[in-house]
C-alpha positions in Angstrom: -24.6 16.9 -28.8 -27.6 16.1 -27.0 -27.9 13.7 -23.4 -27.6 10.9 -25.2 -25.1 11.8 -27.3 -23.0 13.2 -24.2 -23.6 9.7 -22.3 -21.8 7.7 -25.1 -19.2 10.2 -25.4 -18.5 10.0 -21.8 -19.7 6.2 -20.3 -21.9 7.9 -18.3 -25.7 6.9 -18.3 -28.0 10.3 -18.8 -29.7 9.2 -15.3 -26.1 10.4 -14.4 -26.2 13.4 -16.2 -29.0 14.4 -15.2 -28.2 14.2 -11.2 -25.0 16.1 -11.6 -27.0 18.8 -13.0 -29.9 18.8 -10.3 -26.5 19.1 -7.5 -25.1 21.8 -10.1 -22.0 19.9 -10.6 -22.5 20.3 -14.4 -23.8 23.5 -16.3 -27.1 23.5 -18.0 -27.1 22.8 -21.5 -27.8 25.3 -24.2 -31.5 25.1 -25.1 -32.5 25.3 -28.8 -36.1 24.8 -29.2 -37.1 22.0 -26.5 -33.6 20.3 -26.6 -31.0 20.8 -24.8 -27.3 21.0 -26.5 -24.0 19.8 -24.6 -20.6 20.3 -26.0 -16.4 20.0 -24.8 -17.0 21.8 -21.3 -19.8 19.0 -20.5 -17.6 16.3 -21.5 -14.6 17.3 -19.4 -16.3 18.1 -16.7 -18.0 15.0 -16.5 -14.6 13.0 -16.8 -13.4 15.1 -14.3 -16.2 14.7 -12.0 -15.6 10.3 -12.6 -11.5 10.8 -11.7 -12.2 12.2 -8.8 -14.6 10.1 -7.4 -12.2 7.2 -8.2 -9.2 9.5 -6.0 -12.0 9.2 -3.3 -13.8 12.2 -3.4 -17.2 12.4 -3.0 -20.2 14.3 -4.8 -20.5 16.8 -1.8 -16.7 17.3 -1.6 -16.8 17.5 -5.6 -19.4 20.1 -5.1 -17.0 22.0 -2.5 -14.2 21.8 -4.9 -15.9 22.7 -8.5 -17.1 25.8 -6.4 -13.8 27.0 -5.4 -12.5 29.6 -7.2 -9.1 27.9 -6.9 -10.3 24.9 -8.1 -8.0 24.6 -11.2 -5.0 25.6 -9.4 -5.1 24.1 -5.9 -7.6 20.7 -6.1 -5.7 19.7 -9.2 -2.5 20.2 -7.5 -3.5 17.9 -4.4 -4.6 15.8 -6.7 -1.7 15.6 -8.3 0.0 14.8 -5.0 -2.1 11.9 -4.6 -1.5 10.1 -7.5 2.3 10.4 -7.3 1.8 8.0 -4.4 4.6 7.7 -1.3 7.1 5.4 -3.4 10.4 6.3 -3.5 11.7 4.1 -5.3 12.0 3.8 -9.3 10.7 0.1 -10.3 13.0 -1.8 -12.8 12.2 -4.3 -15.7 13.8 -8.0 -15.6 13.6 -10.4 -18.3 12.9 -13.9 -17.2 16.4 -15.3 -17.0 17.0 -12.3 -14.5 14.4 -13.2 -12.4 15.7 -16.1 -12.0 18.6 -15.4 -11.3 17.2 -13.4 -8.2 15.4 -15.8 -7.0 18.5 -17.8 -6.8 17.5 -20.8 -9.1 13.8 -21.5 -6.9 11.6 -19.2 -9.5 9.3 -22.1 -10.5 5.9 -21.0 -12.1 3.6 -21.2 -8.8 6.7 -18.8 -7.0 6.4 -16.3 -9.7 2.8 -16.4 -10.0 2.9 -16.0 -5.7 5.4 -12.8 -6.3 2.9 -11.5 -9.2 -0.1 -12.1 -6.5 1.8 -10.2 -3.9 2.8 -7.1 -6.4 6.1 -8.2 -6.1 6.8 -8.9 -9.8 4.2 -7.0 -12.6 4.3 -8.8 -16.0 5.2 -6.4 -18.9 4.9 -8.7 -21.8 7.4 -10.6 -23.8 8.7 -12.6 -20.7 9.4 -9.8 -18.6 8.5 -8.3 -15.5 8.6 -5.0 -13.7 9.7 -5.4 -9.8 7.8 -2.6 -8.1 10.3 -2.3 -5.2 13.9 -3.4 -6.4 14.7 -3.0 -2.8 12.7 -5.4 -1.4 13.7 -8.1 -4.1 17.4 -7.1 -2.9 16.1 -7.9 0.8 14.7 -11.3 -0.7 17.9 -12.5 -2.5 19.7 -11.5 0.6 17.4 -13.8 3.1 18.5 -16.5 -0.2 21.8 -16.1 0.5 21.4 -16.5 4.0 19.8 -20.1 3.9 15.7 -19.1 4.0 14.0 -20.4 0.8 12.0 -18.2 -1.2 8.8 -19.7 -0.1 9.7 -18.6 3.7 10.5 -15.4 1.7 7.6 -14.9 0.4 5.6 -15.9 3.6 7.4 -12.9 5.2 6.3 -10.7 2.4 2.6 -11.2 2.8 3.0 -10.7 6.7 4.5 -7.5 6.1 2.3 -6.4 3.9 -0.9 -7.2 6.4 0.8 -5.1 8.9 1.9 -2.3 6.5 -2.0 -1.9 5.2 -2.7 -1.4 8.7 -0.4 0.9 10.0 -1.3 3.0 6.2 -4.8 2.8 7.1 -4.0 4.7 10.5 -1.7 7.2 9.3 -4.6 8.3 6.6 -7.1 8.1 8.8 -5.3 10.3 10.6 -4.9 12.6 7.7 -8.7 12.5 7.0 -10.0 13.0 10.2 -7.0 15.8 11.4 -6.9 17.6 8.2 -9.2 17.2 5.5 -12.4 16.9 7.4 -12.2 20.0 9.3 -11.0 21.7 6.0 -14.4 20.8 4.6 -16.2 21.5 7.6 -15.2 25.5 7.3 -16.3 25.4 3.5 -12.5 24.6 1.9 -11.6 28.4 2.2 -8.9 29.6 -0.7 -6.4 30.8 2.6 -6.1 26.8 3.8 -5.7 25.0 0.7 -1.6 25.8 1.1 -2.0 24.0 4.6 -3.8 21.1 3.2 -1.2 20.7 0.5 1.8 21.0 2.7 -0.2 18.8 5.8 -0.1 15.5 2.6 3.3 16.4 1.6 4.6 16.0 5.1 3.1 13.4 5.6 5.5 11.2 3.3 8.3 11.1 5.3 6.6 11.3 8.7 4.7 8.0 8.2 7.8 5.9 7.0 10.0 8.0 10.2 7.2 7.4 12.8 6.7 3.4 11.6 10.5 2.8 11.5 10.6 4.6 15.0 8.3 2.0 16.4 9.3 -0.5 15.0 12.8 -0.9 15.8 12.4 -0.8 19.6 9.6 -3.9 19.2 12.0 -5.5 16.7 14.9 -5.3 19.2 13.0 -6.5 22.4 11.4 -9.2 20.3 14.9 -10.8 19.0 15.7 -11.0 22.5 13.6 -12.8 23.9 13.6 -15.1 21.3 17.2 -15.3 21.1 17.0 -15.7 25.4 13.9 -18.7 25.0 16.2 -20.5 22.7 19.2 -20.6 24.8 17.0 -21.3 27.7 15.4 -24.5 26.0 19.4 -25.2 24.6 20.9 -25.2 28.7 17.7 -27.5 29.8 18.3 -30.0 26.6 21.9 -30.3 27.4 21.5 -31.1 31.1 20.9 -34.4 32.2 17.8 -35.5 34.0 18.0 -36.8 37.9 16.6 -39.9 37.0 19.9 -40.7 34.1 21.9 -39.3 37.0 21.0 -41.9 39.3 21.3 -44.6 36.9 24.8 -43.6 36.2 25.9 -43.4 39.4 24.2 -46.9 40.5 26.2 -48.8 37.5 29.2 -46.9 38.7 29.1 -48.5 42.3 28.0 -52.1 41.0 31.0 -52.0 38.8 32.9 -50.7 41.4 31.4 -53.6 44.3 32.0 -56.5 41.5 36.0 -55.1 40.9 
């Protein structure tokens, strides 16, 4: 097929094309006459090239990688690793009577369109819905049963997930600046690819072990001194004033003098 053929084929504009091939990211065509001929190679490549500059890659790393001999083997395997993403939980399909149920009689349109908002709940067609994180909807019909309404629920939820995106972006910055960028620095070599691989997979646990870790202290100290400012403010409500005191007593001792 020729360039513009191989654009159609592929989404890509031959601009595109044509600056992969000046970086050498994508073989020369085969010339016949004064036109150049692409075939499957150039098409997959090029797809390739586009998936993993949506993973995050980019053109230099891309470079890097397509230039490794153990390209096929080891960048497709961290890739791999990437889009399995951390979950660890399998996500489970609801029908609209089930959801709710969950949400303990509350679900009214704008609540479900809120959880959909919040990745909560994932419509799948014909009324139902996909919950991402079954745990966390079991955390939500618990706070239910406790008293909080969903919509205090779901304020929760979004606060969460504020500091969660935070505390992600650290851990892969710390990835990125402690691992992958000195990789790339000393050319990718084949020997470290294993160490890169094994650095992301490690990571999984660490991150969810090292959050939790933190997390319960701050939780603890903060439930107590909550828990202390309300029995504080309690003690000082239930005490009378000087001021009632003194009327009390006065009435006491002008009932007592009229007796």
């Amino acid at each position: 097929m020729t360039v513009e053929q191989l654009a159609s084929a592929t989404g890509q504009s031959v601009r595109n094309i044509r600056a992969h091939q000046s970086r050498g990211l994508l073989p020369p065509p085969e010339v016949r006459g004064r036109t150049g001929y692409y075939g499957a190679p150039h098409v997959e490549r090029l797809r390739l090239i586009r998936e993993l500059q949506a993973d995050g890659f980019n053109l230099t790393a891309i470079g890097h990688l397509l230039d490794s001999g153990r390209f096929g083997e080891e960048a497709a395997g961290l890739r791999q690793l990437l889009l399995q993403g951390f979950e660890s939980e399998s996500p489970e399909i609801l029908d609209a009577e089930e959801v709710f149920e969950r949400f303990g009689g509350e679900a009214t349109a704008s609540r479900i369109q809120r959880a959909v908002k919040l990745g909560l709940l994932t419509p799948v067609g014909d009324g139902r819905f996909e919950i991402a994180s079954p745990r966390l909807l079991r955390a939500g019909v618990t706070l239910n049963e406790l008293g909080v309404g969903t919509d205090l629920a779901l304020d929760l939820i979004a606060d969460l997930q504020r500091h969660a995106q935070a505390a992600a972006r650290a851990f892969v910055k710390l990835f990125l600046e402690g691992v992958w960028k000195p990789f790339e620095a000393a050319g990718m070599p084949d020997e470290q690819w294993a160490d890169v691989r094994n650095a992301l997979v490690r990571l999984r646990p660490l991150a969810s072990e090292a959050y939790l870790a933190v997390f319960e202290p701050i939780m603890s100290q903060s439930a107590e001194d909550a828990f202390g400012r309300e029995l504080e403010r309690l003690r000082r409500s239930s005490k009378p004033s000087s001021s009632s005191g003194r009327r009390h007593r006065g009435g006491r001792r002008h009932r007592s003098s009229r007796d």
